[in-house]
LUMDRENFI-38697 format. One record per residue (C-alpha): residue in one letter; x, y, z. Coordinates in Angstrom, 2 decimals. Layout:
BEGIN
titi->A | east->X | north->Y | up->Z
...
! end
This chain:
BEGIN
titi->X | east->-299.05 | north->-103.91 | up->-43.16
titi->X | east->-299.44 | north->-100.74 | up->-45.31
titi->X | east->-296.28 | north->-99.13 | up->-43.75
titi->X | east->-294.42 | north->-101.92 | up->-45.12
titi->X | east->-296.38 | north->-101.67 | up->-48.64
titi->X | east->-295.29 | north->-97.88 | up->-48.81
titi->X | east->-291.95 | north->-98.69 | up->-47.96
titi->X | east->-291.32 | north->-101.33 | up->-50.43
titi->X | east->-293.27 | north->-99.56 | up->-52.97
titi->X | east->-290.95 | north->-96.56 | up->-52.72
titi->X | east->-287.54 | north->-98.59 | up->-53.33
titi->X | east->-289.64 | north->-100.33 | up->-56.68
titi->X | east->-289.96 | north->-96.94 | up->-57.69
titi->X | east->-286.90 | north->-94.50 | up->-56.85
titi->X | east->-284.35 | north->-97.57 | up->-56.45
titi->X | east->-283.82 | north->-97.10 | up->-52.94
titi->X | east->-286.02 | north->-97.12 | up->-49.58
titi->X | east->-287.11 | north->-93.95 | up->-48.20
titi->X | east->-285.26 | north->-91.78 | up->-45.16
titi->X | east->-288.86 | north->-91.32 | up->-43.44
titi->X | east->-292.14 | north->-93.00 | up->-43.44
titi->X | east->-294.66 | north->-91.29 | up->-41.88
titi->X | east->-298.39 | north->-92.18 | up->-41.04
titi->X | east->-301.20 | north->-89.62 | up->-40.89
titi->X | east->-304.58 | north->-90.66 | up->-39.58
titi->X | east->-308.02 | north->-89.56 | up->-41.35
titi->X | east->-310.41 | north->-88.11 | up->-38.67
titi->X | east->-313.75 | north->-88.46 | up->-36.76
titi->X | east->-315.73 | north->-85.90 | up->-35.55
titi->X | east->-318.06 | north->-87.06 | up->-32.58
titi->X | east->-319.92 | north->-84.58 | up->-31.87
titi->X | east->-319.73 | north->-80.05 | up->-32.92
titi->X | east->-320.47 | north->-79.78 | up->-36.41
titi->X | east->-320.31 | north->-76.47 | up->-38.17
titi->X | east->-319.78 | north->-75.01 | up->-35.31
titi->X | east->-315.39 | north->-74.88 | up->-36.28
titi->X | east->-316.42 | north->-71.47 | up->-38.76
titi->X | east->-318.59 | north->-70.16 | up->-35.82
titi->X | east->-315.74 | north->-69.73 | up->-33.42
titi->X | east->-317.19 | north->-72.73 | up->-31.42
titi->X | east->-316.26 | north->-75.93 | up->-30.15
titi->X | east->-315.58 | north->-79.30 | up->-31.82
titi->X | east->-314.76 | north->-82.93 | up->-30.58
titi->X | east->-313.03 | north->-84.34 | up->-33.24
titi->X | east->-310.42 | north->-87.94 | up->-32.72
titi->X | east->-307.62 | north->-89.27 | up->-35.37
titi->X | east->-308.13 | north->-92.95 | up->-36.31
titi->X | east->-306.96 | north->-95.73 | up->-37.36
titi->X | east->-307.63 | north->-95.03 | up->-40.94
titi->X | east->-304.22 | north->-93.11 | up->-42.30
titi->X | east->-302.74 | north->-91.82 | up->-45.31
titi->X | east->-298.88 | north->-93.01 | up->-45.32
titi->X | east->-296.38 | north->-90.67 | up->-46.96
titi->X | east->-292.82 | north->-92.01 | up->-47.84
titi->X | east->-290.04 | north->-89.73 | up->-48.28
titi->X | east->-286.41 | north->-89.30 | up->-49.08
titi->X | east->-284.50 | north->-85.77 | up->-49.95
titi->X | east->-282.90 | north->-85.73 | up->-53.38
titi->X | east->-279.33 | north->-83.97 | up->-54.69
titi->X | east->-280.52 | north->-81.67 | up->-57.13
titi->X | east->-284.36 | north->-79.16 | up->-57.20
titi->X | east->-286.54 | north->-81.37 | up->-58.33
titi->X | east->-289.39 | north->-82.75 | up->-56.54
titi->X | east->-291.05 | north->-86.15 | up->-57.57
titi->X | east->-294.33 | north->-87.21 | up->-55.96
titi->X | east->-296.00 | north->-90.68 | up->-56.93
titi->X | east->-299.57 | north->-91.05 | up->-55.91
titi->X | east->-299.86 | north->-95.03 | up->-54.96
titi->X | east->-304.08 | north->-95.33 | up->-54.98
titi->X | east->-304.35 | north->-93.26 | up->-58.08
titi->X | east->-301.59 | north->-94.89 | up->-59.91
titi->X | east->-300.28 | north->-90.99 | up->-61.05
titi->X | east->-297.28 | north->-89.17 | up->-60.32
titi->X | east->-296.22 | north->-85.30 | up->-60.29
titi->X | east->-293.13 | north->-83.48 | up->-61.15
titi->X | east->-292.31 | north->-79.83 | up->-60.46
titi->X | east->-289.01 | north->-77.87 | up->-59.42
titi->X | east->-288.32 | north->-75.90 | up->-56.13
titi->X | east->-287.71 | north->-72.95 | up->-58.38
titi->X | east->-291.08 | north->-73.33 | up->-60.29
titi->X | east->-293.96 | north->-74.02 | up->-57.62
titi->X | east->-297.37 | north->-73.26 | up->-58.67
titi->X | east->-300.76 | north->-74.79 | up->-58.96
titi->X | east->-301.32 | north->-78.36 | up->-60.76
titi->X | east->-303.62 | north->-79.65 | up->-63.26
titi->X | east->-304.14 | north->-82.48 | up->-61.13
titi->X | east->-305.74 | north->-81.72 | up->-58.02
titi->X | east->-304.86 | north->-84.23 | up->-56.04
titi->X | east->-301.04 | north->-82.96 | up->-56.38
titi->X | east->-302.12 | north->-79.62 | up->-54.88
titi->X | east->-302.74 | north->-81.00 | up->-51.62
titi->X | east->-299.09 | north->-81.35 | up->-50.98
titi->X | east->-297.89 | north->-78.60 | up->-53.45
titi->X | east->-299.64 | north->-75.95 | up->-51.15
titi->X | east->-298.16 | north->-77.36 | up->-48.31
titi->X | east->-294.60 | north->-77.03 | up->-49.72
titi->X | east->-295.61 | north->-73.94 | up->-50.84
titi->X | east->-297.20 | north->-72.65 | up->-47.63
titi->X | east->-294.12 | north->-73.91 | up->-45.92
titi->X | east->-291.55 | north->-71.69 | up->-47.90
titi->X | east->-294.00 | north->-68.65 | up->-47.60
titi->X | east->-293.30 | north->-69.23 | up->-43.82
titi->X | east->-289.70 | north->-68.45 | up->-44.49
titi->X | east->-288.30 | north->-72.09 | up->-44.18
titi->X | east->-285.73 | north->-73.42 | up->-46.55
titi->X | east->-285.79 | north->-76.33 | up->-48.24
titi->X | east->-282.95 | north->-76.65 | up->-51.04
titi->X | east->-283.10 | north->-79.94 | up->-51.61
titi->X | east->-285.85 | north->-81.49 | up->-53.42
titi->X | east->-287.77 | north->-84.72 | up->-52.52
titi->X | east->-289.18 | north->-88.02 | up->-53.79
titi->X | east->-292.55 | north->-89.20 | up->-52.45
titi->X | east->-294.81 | north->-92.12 | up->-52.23
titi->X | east->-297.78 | north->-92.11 | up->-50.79
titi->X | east->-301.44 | north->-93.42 | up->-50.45
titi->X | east->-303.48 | north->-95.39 | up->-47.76
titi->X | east->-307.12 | north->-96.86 | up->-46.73
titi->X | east->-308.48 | north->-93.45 | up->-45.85
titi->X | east->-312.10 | north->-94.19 | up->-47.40
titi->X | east->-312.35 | north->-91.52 | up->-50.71
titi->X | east->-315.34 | north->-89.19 | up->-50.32
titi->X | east->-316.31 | north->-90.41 | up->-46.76
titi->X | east->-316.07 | north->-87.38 | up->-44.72
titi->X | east->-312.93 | north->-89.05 | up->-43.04
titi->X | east->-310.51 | north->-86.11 | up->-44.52
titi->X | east->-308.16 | north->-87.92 | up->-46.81
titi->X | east->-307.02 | north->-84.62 | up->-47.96
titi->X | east->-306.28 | north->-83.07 | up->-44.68
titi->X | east->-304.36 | north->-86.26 | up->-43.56
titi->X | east->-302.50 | north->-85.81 | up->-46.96
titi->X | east->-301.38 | north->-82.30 | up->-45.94
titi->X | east->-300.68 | north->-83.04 | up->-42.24
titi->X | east->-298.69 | north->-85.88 | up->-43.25
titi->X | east->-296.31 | north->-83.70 | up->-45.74
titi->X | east->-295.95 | north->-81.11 | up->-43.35
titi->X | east->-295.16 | north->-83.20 | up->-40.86
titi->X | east->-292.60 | north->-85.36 | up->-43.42
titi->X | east->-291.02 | north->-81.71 | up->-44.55
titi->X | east->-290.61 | north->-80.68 | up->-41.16
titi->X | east->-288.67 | north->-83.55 | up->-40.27
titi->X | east->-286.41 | north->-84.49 | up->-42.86
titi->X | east->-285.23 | north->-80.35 | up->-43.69
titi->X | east->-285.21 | north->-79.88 | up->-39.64
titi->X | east->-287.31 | north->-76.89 | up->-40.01
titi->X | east->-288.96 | north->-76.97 | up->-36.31
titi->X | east->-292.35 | north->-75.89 | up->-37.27
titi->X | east->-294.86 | north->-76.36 | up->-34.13
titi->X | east->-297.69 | north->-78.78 | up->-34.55
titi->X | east->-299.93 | north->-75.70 | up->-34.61
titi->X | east->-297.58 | north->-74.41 | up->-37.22
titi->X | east->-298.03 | north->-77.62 | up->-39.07
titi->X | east->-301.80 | north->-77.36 | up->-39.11
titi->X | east->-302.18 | north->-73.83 | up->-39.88
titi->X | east->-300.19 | north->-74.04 | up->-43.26
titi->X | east->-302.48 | north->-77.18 | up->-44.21
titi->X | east->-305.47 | north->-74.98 | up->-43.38
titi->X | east->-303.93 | north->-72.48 | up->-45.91
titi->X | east->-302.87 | north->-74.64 | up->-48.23
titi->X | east->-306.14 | north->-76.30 | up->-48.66
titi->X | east->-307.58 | north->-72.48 | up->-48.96
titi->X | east->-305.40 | north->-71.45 | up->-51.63
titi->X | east->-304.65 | north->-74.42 | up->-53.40
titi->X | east->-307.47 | north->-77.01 | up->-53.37
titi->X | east->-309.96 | north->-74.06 | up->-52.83
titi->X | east->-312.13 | north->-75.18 | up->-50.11
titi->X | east->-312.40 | north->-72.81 | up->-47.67
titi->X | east->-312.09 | north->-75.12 | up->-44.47
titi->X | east->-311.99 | north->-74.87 | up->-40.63
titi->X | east->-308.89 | north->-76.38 | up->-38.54
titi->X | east->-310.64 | north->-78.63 | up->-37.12
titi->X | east->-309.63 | north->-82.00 | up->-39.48
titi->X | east->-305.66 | north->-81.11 | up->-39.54
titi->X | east->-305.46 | north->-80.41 | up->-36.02
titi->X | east->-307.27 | north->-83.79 | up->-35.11
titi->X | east->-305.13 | north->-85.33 | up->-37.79
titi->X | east->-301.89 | north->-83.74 | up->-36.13
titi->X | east->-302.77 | north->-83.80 | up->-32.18
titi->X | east->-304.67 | north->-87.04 | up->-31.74
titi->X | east->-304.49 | north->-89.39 | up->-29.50
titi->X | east->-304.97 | north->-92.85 | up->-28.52
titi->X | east->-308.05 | north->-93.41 | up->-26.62
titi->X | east->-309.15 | north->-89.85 | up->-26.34
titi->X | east->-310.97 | north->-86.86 | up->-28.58
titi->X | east->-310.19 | north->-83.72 | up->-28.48
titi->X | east->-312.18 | north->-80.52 | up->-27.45
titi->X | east->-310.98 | north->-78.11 | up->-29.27
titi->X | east->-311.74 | north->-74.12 | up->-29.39
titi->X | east->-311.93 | north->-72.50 | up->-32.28
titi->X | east->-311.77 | north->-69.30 | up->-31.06
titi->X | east->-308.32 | north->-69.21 | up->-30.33
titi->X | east->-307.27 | north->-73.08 | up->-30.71
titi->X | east->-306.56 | north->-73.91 | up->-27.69
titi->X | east->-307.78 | north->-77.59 | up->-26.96
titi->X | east->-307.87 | north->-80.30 | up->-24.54
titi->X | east->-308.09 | north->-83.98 | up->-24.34
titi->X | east->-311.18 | north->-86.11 | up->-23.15
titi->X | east->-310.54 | north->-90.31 | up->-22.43
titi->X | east->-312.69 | north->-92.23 | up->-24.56
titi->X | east->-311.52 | north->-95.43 | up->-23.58
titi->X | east->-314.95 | north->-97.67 | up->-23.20
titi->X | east->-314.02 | north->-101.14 | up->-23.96
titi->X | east->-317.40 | north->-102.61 | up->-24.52
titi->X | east->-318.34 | north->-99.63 | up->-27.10
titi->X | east->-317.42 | north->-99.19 | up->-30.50
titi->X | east->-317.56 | north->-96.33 | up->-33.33
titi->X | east->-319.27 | north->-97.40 | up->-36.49
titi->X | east->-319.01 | north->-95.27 | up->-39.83
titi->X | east->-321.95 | north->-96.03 | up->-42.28
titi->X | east->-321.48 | north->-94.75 | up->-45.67
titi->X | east->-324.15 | north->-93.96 | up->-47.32
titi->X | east->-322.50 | north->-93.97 | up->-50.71
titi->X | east->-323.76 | north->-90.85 | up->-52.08
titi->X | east->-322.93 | north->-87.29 | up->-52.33
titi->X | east->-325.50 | north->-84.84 | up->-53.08
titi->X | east->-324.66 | north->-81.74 | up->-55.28
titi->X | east->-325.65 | north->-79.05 | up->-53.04
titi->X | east->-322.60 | north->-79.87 | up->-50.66
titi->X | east->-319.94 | north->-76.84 | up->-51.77
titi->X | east->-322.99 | north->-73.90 | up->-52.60
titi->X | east->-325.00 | north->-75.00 | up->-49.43
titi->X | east->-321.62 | north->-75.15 | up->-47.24
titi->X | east->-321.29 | north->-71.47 | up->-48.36
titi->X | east->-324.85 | north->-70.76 | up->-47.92
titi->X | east->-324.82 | north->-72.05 | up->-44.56
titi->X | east->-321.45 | north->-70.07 | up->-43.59
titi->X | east->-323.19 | north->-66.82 | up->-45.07
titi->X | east->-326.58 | north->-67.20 | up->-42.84
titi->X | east->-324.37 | north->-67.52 | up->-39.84
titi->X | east->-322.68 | north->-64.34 | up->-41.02
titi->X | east->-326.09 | north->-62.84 | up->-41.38
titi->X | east->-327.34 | north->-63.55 | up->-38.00
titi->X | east->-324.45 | north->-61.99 | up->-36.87
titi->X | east->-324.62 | north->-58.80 | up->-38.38
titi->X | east->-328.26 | north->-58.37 | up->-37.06
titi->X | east->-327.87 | north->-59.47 | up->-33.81
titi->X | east->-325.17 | north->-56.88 | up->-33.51
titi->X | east->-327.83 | north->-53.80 | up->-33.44
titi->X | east->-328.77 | north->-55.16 | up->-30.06
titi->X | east->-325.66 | north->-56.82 | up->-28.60
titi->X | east->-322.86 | north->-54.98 | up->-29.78
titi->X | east->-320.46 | north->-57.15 | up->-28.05
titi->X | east->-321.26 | north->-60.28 | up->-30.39
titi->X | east->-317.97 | north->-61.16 | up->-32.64
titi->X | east->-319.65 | north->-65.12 | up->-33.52
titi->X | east->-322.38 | north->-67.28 | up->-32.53
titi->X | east->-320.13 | north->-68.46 | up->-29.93
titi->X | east->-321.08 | north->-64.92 | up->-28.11
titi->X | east->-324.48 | north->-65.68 | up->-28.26
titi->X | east->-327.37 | north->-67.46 | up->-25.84
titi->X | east->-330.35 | north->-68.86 | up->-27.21
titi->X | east->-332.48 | north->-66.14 | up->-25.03
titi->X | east->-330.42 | north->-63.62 | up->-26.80
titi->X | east->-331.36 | north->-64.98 | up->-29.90
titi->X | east->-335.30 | north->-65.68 | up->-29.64
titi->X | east->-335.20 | north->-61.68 | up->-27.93
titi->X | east->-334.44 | north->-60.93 | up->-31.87
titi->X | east->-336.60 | north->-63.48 | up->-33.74
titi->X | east->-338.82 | north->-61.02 | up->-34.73
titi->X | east->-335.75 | north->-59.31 | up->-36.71
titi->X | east->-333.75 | north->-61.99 | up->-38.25
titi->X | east->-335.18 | north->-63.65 | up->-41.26
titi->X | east->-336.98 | north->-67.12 | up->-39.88
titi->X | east->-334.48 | north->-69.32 | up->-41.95
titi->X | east->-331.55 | north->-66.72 | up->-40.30
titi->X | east->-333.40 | north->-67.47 | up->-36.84
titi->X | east->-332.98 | north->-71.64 | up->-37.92
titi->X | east->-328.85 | north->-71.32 | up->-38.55
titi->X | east->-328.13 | north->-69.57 | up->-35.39
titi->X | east->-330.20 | north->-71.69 | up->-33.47
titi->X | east->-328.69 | north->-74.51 | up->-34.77
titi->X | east->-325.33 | north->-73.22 | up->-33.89
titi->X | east->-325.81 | north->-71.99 | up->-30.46
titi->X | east->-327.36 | north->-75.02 | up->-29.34
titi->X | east->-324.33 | north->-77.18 | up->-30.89
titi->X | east->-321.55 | north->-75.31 | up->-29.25
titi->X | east->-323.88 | north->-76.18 | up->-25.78
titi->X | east->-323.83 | north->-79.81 | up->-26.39
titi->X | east->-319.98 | north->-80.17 | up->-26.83
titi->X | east->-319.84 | north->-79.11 | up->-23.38
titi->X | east->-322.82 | north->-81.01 | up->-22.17
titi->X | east->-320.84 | north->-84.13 | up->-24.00
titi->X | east->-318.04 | north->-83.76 | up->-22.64
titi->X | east->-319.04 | north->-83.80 | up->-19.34
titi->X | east->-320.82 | north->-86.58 | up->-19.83
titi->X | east->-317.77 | north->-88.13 | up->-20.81
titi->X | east->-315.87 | north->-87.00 | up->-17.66
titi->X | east->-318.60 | north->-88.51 | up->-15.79
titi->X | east->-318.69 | north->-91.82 | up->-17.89
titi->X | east->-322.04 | north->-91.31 | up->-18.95
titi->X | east->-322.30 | north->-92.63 | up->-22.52
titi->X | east->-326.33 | north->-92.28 | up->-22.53
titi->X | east->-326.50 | north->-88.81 | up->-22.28
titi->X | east->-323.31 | north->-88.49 | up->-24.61
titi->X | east->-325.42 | north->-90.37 | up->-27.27
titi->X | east->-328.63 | north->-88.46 | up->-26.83
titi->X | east->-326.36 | north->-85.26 | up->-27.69
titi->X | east->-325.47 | north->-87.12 | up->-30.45
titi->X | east->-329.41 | north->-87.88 | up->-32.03
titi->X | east->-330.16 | north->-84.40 | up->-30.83
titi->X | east->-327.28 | north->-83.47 | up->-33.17
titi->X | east->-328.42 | north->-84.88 | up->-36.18
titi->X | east->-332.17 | north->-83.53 | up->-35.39
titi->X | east->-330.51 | north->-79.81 | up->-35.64
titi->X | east->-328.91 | north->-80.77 | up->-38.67
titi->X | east->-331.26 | north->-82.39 | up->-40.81
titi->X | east->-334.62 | north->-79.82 | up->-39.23
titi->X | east->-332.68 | north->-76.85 | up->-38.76
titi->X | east->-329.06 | north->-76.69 | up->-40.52
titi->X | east->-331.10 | north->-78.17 | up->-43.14
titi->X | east->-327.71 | north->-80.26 | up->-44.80
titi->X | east->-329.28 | north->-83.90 | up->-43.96
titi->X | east->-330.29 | north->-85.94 | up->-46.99
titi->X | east->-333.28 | north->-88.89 | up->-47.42
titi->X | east->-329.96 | north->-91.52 | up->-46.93
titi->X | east->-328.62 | north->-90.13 | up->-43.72
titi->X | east->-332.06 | north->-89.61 | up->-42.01
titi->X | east->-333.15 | north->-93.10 | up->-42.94
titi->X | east->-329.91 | north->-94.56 | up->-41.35
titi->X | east->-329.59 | north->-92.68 | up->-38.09
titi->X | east->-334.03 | north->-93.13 | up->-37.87
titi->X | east->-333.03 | north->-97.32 | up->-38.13
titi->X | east->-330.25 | north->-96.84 | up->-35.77
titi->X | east->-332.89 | north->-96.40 | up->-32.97
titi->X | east->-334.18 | north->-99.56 | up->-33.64
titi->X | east->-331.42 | north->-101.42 | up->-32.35
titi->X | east->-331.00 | north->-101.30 | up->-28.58
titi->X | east->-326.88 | north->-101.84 | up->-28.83
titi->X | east->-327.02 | north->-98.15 | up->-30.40
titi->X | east->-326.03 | north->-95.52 | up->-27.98
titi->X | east->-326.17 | north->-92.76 | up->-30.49
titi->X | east->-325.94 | north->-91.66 | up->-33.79
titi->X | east->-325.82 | north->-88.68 | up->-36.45
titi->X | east->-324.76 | north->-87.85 | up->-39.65
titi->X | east->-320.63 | north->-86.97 | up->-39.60
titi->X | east->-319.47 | north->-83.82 | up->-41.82
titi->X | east->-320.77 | north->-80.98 | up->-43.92
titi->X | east->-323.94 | north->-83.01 | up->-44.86
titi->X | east->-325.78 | north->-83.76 | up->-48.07
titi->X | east->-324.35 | north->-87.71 | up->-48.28
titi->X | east->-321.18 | north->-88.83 | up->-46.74
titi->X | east->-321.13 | north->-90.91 | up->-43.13
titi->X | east->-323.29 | north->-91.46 | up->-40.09
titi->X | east->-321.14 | north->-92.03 | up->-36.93
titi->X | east->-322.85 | north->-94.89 | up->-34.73
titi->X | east->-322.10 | north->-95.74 | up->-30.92
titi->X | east->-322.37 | north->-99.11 | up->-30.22
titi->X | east->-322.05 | north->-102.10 | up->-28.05
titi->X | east->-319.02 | north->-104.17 | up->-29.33
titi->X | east->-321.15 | north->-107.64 | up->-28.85
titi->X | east->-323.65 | north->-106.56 | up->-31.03
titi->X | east->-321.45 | north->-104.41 | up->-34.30
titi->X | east->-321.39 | north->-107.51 | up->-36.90
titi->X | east->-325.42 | north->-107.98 | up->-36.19
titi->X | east->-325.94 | north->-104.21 | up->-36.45
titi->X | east->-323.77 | north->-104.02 | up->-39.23
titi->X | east->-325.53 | north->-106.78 | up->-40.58
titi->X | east->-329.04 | north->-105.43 | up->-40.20
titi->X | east->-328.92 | north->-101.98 | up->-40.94
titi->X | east->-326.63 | north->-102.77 | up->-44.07
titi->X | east->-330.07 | north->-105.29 | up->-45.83
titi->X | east->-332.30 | north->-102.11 | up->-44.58
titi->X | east->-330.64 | north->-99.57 | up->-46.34
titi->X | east->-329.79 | north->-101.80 | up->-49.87
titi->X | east->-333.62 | north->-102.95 | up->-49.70
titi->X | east->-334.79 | north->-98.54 | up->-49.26
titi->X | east->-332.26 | north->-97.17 | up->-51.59
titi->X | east->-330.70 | north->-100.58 | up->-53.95
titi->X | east->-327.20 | north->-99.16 | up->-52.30
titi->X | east->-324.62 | north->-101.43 | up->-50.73
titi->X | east->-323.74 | north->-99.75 | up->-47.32
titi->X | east->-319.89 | north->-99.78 | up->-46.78
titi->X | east->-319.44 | north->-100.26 | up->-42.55
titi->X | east->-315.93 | north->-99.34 | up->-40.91
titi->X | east->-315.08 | north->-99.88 | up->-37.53
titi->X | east->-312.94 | north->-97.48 | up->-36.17
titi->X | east->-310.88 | north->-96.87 | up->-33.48
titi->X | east->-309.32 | north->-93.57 | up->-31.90
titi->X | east->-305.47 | north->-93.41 | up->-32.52
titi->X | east->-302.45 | north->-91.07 | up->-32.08
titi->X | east->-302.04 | north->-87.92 | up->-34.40
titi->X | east->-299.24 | north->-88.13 | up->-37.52
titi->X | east->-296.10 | north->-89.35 | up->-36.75
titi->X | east->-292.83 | north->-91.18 | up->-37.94
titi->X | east->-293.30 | north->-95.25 | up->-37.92
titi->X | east->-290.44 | north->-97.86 | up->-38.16
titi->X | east->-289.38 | north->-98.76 | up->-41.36
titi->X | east->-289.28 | north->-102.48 | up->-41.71
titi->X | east->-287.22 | north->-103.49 | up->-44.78
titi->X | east->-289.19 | north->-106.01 | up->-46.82
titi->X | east->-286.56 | north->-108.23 | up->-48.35
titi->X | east->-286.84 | north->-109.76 | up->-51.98
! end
């Protein structure tokens, strides 16, 4: 059990075990993608893949954290917080950092283990799982009574100002408010959020990584983000009223084709249509209709890779074989696109033979061993029993 790794592995390296061990799961996102930065609607889950984060308060300012997977370790003082050479430590330096902004005092520092078997470069969000999971430790052991919303507001800042990546909410609230057995529909307008069951028994959720990630990913995210922006701006002249693409109806939108630039007129169609199939999904759900659910999900990746344009030969070839089995509900690429994950729905009988199959398709198209994960939905960060591991 990795909870019992991290707690053992903390006592070989500070002498002692930790006060806290806390889990914080990576993330799916079923269905609503790119639609977080467009003020629209997302249907993200926490799984079963976690970082773990082991923690104990020390007597004096200093603040030691050990990175497990990486085999690295960081020191800084509480009276000398600032940006790291190595980025991985800035994940949970912003955090502290975002925290004590906030006003919260923490005059103590803190030793730290952590790691997990949140797949690297997935589209899972390792990092955001990092930060939730320090917030979440900080919170608890200094008593500071920061809300969860709190919690994954300062990880959204942190990543902003101290990784640099300029991300939606949507990964550290999933991370922070899942739970078991259902996704969450969450607003991004004004984050408010509630859940859906996805309890179906017979089904399971299959990541396929394609093992690649393309360099357009941060200039085309950006790209992407400043199109939407674009279609905004002229769509105002006529509808004044229009703050996002969440204020906007495809009818609005092909009454100004003639005005926005055709690959302008491509984004927002993308988007609007999105933010309609979260609802349409999610009704399916409520109405246990897991057809329709995954032909939201193919239509998805169609307005990614045709439209959105941030598909890639990989994930186009995998979701295009996914049809061929008949256990596959639905699939489509998972995440801001150019490599990364497809998300497949599929009948439980039938994962090892899809697994199986699709796995000697795509090494025989692309000489790339496909790494499968089955997944399953779970609860959002939170403190796990510490079970001492004697010598």
């Amino acid at each position: 059990m990795l909870n019992e790794l991290f707690n053992q592995k903390f006592k070989d390296y500070f002498g002692d075990y930790p006060t806290l061990l806390v889990r914080a799961p990576g993330r799916i996102n079923l269905i609503g993608e790119h639609t977080d930065y467009n003020n629209g609607f997302v249907l993200p889950a926490a799984i079963d893949k976690a970082i773990y984060i082991a923690i104990s308060s020390r007597n004096d300012r200093k603040c030691i954290i050990y990175a497990y997977d990486l085999d690295d370790s960081c020191e800084f003082s509480l009276d000398n917080i600032q940006k790291s050479e190595k980025g991985w430590a800035n994940f949970l330096i912003g955090v502290l950092a975002e925290i004590l902004e906030k006003g919260k005092q923490i005059n103590n520092g803190f030793n730290v283990v952590f790691g997990g078997d949140v797949p690297l470069g997935a589209g899972l969000s390792s990092s955001a799982a990092v930060e939730s999971g320090i917030g979440f430790a900080l919170n608890q052991l200094y008593n500071l009574e920061l809300s969860k919303l709190e919690l994954a507001l300062i990880a959204q800042q942190a990543e902003h100002k101290y990784a640099g990546v300029n991300c939606g909410i949507m990964d550290m609230f999933a991370s922070i408010h899942g739970k078991t057995n259902s996704v969450i529909k969450l607003d991004c307008q004004n984050l408010s959020f509630e859940y859906f069951p996805f309890n179906f028994p017979n089904y399971t959720l299959i990541l396929c990584n394609t093992g690649v990630k393309h360099n357009l990913g941060d200039s085309e995210y950006n790209q992407r983000r400043a199109e939407c922006e674009k279609g905004i701006r002229i769509l105002r002249f006529a509808f004044p009223q229009v703050d996002s693409l969440r204020d906007v109806t495809i009818p609005m939108l092909r009454s100004q084709a003639d005005k926005l630039p055709s690959i302008v007129f491509q984004r927002c169609k993308y988007v609007v249509e999105e933010i309609e199939r979260v609802d349409v999904a999610c009704r399916a759900l409520g109405n246990n209709d897991l057809k329709t659910f995954g032909q939201k999900m193919y239509e998805t990746h169609e307005g990614l890779s045709q439209d959105y344009e941030v598909s890639c030969p990989e994930l186009d070839f995998l979701v295009e074989q996914s049809r061929n089995f008949e256990a596959v509900v639905g699939a489509r690429m998972m995440g801001g696109g150019f490599g990364g994950c497809t998300l497949n729905l599929v009948e439980a009988d039938a994962a090892d033979y899809f697994i199986k199959n699709i796995s000697l398709a795509y090494h025989k198209t692309f000489n790339i061993n496909l790494q499968s994960y089955i997944v399953n939905i779970s609860n959002g960060v939170q403190e796990i029993e510490k079970e001492v591991v004697l010598n």
